[in-house]
MOPAC internal coordinates of N, CA, C and O (Angstrom, degrees):
PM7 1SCF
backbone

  N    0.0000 0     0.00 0     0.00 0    0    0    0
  C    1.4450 1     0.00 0     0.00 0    1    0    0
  C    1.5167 1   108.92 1     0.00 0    2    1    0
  O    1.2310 1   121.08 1   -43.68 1    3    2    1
  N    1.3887 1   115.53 1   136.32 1    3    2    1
  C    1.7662 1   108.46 1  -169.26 1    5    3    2
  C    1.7512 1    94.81 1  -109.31 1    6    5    3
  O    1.2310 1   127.10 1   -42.85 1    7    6    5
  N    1.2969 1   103.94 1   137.15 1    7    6    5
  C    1.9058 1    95.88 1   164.98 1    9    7    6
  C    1.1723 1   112.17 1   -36.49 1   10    9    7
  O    1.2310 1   130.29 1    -3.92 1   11   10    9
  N    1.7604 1    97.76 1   176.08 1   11   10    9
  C    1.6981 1   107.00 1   179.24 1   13   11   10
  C    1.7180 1    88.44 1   -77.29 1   14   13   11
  O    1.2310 1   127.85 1     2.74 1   15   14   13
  N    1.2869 1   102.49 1  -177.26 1   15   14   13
  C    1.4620 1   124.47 1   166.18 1   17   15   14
  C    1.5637 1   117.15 1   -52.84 1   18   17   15
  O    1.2310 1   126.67 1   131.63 1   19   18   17
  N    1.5851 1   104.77 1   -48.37 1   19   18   17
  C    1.5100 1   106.87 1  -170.75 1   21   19   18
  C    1.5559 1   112.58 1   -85.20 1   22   21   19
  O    1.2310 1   112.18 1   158.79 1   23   22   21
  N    1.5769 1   132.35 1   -21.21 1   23   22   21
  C    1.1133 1   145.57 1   170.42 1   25   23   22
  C    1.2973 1   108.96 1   -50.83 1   26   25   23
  O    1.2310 1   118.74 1   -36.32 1   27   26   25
  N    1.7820 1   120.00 1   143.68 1   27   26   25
  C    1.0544 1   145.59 1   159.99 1   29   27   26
  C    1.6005 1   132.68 1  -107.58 1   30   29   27
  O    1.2310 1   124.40 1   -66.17 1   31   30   29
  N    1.4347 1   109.16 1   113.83 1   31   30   29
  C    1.5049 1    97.52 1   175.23 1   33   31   30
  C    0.8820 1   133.44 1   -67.51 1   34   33   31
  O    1.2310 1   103.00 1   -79.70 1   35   34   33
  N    1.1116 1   148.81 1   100.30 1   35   34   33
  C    1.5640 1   125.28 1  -165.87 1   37   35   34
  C    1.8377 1    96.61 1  -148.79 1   38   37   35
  O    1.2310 1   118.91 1   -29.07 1   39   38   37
  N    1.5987 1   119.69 1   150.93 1   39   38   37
  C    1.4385 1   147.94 1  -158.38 1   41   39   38
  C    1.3288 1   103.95 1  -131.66 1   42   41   39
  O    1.2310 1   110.10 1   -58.75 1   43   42   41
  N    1.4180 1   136.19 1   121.25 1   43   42   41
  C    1.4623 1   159.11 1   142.42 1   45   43   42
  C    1.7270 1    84.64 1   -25.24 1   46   45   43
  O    1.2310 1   126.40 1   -77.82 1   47   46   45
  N    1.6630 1   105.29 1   102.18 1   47   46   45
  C    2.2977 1    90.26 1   160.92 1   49   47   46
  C    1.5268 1    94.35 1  -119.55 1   50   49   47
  O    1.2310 1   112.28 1  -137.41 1   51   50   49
  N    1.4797 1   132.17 1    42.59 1   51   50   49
  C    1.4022 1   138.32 1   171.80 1   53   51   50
  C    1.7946 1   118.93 1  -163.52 1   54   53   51
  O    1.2310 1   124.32 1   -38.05 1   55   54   53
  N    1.3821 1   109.31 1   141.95 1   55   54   53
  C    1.4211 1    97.44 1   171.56 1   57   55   54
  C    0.9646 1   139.69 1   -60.73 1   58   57   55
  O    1.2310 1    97.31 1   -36.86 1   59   58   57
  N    1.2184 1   157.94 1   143.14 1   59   58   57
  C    1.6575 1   160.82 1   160.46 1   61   59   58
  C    1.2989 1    97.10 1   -20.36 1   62   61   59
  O    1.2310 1   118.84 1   -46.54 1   63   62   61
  N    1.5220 1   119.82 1   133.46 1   63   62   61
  C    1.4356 1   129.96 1   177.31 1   65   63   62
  C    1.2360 1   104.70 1  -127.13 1   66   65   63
  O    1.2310 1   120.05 1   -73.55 1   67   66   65
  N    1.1730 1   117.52 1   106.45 1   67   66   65
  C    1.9096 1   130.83 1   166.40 1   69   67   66
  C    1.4795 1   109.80 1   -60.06 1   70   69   67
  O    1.2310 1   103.06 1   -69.32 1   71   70   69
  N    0.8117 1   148.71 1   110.68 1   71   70   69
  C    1.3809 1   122.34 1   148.73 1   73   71   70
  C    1.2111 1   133.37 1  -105.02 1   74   73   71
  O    1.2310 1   100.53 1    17.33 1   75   74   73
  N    1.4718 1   152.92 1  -162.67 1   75   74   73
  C    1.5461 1   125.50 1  -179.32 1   77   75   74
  C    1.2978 1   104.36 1   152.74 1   78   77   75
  O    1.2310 1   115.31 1   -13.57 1   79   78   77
  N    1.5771 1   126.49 1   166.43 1   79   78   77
  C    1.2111 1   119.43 1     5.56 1   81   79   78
  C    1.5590 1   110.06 1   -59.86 1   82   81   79
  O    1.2310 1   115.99 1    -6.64 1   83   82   81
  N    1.1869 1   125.21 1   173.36 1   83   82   81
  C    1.6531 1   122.72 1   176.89 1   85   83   82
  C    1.2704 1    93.69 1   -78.30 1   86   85   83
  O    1.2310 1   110.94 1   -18.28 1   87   86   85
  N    1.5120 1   134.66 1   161.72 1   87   86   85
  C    1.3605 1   135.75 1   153.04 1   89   87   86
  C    1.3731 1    93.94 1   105.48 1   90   89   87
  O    1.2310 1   118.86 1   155.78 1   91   90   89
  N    1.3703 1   119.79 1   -24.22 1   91   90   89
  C    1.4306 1    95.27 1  -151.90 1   93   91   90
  C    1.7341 1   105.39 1   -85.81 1   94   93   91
  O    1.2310 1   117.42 1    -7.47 1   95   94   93
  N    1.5093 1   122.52 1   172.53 1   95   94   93
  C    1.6433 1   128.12 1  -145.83 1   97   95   94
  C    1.9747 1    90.66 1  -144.18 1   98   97   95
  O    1.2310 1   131.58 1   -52.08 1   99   98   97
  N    1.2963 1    95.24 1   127.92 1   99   98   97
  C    1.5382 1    81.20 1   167.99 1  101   99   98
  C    1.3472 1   116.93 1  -121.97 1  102  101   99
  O    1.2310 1   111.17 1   -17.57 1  103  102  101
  N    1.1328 1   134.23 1   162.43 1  103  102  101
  C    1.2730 1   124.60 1  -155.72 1  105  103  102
  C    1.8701 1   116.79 1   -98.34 1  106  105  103
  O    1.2310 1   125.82 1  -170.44 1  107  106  105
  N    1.3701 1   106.42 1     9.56 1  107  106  105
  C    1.3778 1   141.43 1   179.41 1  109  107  106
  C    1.1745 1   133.23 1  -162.10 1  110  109  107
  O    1.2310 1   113.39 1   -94.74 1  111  110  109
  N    1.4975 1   130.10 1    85.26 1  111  110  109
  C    0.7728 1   139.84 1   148.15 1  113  111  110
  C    1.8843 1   109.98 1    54.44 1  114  113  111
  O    1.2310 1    96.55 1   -88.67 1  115  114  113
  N    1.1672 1   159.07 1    91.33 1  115  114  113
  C    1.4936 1   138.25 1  -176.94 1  117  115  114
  C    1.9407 1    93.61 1  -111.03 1  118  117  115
  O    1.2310 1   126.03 1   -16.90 1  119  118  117
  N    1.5497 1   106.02 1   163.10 1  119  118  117
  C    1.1205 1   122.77 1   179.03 1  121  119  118
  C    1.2292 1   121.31 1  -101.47 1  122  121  119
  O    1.2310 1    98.10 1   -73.12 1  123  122  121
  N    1.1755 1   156.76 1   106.88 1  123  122  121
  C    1.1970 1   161.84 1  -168.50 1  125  123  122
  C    1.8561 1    96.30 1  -102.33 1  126  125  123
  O    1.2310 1   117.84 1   -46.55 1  127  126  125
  N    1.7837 1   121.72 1   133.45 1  127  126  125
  C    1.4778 1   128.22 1  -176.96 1  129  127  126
  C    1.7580 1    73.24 1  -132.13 1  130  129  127
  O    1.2310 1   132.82 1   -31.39 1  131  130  129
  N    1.6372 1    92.83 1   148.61 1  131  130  129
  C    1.3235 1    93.66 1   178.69 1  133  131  130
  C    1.7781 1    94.09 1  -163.96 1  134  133  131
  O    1.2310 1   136.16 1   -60.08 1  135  134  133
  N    1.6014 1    86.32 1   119.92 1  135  134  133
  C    1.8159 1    89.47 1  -172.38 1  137  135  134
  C    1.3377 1   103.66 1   -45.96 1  138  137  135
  O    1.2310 1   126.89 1     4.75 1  139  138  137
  N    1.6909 1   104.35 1  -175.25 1  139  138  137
  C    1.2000 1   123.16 1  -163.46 1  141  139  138
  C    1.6586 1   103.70 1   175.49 1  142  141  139
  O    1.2310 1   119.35 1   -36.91 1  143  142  141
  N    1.6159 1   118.85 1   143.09 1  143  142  141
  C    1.3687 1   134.74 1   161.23 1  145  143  142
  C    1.2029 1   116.69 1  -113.77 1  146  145  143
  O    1.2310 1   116.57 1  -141.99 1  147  146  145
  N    1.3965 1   124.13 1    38.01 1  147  146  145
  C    1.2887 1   104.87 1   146.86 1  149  147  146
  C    1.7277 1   150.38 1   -64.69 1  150  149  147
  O    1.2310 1   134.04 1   161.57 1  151  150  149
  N    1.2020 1    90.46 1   -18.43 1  151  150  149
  C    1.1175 1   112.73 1   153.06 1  153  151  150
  C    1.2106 1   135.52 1   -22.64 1  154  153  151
  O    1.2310 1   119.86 1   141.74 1  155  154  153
  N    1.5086 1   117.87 1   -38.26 1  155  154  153
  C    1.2546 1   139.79 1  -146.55 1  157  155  154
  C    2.0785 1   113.08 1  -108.05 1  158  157  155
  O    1.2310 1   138.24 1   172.82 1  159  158  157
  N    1.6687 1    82.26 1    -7.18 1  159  158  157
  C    1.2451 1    87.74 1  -174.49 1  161  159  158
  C    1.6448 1    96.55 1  -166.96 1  162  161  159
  O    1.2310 1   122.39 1   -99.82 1  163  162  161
  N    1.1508 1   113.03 1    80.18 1  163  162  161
  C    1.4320 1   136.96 1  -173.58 1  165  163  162
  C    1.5756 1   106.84 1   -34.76 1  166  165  163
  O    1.2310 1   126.06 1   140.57 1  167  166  165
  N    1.3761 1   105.96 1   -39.43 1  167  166  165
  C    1.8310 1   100.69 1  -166.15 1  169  167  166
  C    1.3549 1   118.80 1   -74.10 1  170  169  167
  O    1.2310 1   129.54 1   174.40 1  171  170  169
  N    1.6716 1    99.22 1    -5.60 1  171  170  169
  C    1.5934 1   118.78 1  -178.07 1  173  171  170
  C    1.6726 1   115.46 1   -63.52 1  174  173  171
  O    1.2310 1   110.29 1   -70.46 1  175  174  173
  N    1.3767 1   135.84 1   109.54 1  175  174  173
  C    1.2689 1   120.95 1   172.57 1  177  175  174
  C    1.6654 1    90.00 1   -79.95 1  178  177  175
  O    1.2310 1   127.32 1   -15.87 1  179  178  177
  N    1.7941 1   103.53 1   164.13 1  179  178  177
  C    1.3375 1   130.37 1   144.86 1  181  179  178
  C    1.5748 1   123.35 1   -56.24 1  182  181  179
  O    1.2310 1   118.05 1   -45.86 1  183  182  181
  N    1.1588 1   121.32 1   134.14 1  183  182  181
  C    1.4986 1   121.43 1   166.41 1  185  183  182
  C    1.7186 1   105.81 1  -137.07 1  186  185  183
  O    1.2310 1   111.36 1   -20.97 1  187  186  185
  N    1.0255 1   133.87 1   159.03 1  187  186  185
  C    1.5556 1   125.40 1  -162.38 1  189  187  186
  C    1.4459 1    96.17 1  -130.94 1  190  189  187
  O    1.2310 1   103.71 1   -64.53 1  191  190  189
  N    1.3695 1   147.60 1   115.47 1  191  190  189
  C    1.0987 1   122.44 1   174.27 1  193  191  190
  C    1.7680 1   106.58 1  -130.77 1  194  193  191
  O    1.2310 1   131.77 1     5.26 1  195  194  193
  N    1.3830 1    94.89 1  -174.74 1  195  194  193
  C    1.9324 1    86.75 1  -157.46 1  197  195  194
  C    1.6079 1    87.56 1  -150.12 1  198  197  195
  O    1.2310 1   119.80 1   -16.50 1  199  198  197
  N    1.6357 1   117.99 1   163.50 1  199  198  197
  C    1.2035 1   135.07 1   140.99 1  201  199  198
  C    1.2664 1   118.96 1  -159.27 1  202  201  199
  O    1.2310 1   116.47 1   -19.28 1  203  202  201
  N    1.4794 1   124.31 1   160.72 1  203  202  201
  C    1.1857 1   132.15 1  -170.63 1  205  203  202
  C    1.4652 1   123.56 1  -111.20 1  206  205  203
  O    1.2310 1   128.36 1  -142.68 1  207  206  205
  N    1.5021 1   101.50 1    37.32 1  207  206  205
  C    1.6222 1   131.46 1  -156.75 1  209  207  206
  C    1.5126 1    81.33 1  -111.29 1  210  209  207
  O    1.2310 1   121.83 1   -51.57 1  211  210  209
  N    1.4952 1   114.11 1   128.43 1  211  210  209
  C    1.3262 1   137.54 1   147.12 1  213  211  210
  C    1.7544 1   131.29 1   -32.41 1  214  213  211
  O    1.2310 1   117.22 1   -97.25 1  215  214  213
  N    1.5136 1   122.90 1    82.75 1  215  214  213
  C    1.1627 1   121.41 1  -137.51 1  217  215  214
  C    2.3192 1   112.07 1   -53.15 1  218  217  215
  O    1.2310 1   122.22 1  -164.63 1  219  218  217
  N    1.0737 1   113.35 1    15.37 1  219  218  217
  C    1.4472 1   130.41 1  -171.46 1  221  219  218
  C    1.7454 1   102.97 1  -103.22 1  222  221  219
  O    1.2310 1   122.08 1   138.33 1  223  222  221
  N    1.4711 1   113.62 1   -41.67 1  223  222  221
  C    0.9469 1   124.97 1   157.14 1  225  223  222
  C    1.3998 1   152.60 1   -59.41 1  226  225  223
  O    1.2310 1   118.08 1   -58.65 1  227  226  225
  N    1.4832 1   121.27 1   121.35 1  227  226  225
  C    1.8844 1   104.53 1  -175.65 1  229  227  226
  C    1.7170 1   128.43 1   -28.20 1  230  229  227
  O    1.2310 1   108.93 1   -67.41 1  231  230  229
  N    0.6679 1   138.33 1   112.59 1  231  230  229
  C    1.5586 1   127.31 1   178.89 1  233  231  230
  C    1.2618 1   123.58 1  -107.02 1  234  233  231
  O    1.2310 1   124.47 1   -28.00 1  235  234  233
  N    1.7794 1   109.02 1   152.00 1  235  234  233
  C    1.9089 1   109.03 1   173.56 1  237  235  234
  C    1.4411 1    88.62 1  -121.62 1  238  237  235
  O    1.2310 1   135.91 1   -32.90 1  239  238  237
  N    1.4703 1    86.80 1   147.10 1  239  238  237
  C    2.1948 1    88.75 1  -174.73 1  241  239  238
  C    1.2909 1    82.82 1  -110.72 1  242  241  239
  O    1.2310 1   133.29 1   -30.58 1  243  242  241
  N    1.5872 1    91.92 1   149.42 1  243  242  241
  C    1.5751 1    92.27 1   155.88 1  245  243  242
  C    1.6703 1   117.26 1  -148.78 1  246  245  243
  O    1.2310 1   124.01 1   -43.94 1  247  246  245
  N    1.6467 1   109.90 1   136.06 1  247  246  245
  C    1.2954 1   122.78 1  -169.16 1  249  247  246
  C    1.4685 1   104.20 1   -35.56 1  250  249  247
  O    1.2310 1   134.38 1   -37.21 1  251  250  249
  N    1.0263 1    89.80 1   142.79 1  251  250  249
  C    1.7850 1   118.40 1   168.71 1  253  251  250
  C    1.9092 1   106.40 1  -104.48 1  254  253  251
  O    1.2310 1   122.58 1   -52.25 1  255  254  253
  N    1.4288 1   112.67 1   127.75 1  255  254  253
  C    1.0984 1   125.51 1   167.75 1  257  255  254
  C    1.4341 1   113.35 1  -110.20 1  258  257  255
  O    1.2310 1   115.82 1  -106.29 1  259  258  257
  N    1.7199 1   125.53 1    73.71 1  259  258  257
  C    1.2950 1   122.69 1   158.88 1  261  259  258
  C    1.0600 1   117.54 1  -116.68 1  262  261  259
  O    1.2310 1   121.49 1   -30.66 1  263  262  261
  N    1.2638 1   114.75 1   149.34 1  263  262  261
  C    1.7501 1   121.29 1   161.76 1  265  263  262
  C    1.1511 1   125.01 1   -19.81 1  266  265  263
  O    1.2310 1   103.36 1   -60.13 1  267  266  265
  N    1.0593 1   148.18 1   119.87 1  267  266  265
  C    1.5816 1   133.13 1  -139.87 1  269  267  266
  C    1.7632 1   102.75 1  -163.24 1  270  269  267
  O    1.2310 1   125.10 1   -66.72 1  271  270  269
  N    0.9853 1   107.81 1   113.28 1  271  270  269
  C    1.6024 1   111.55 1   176.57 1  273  271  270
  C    1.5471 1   118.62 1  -109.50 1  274  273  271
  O    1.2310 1   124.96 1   -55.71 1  275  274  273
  N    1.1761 1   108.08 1   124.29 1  275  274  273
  C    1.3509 1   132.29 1  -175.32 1  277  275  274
  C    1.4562 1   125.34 1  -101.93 1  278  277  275
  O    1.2310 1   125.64 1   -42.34 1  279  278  277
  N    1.5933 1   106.77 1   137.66 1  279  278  277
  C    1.1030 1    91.44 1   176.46 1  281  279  278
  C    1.6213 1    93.84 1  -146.00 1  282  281  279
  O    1.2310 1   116.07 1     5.56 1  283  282  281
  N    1.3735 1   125.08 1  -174.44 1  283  282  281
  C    1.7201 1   121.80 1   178.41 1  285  283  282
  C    1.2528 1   125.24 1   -27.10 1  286  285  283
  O    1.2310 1   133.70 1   113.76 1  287  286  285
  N    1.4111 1    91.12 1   -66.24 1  287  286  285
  C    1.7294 1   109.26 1   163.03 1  289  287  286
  C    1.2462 1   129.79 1   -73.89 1  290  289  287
  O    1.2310 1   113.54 1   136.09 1  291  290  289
  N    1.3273 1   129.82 1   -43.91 1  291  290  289
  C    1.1384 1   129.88 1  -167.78 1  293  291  290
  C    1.1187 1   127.81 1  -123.59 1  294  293  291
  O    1.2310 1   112.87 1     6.18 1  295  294  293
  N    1.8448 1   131.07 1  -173.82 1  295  294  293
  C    0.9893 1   139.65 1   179.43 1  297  295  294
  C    1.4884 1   113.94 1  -120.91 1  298  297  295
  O    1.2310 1   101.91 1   -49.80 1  299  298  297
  N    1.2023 1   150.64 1   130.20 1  299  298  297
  C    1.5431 1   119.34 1   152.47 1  301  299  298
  C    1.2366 1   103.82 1  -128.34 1  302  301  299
  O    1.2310 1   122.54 1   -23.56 1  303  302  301
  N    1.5595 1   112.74 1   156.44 1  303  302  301
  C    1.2786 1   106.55 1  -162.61 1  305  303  302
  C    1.7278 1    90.70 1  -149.28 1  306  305  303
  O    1.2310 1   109.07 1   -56.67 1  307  306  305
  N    1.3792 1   138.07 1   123.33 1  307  306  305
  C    1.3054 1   134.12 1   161.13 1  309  307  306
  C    1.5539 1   117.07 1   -64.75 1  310  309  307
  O    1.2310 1   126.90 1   -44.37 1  311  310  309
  N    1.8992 1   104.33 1   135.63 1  311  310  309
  C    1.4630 1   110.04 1  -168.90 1  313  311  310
  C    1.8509 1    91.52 1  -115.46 1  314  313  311
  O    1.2310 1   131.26 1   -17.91 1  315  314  313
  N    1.0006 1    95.88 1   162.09 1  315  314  313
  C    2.0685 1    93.01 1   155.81 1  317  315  314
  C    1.1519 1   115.37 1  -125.10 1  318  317  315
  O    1.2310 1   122.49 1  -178.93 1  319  318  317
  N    1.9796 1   112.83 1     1.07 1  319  318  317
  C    1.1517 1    85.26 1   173.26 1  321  319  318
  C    1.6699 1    95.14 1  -178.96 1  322  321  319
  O    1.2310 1   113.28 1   -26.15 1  323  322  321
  N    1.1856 1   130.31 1   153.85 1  323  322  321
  C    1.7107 1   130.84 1  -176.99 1  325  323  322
  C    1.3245 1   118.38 1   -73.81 1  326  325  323
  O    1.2310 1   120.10 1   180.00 1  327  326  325

């Protein structure tokens, strides 16, 4: 059976990352590395996605487009702010 047209496959290849307090601003740039298994299945691209929805709450994620360096394990990606 193939998805519909508008459906996306997509697989959790990292843990849930909290970060916080919300609001908060840093005054340089910080780096966030955040495992990852992609690895595990090569044909898999990375996608990074984020929301600012209260993790108790329904949520819509939505992709993040940053510069993003990869490596086997990991991800890192610079934030400025939660």
């Amino acid at each position: 059976m193939l998805p519909a047209p508008n459906m996306t496959r997509e697989a959790m290849l990292s843990p849930l990352v909290m970060c916080g307090p919300q609001g908060l601003v840093f005054l340089r740039p910080v780096t966030l590395r955040l495992p990852h298994c992609a690895n595990a299945v090569p044909s898999l691209g990375l996608t990074i996605k984020a929301t600012d929805t209260e993790a108790h709450l329904s949520t819509d994620w939505d992709q993040i487009h940053l510069p993003a360096t990869t490596t086997l394990n990991t991800v890192a990606v610079k934030v400025d702010h939660f």
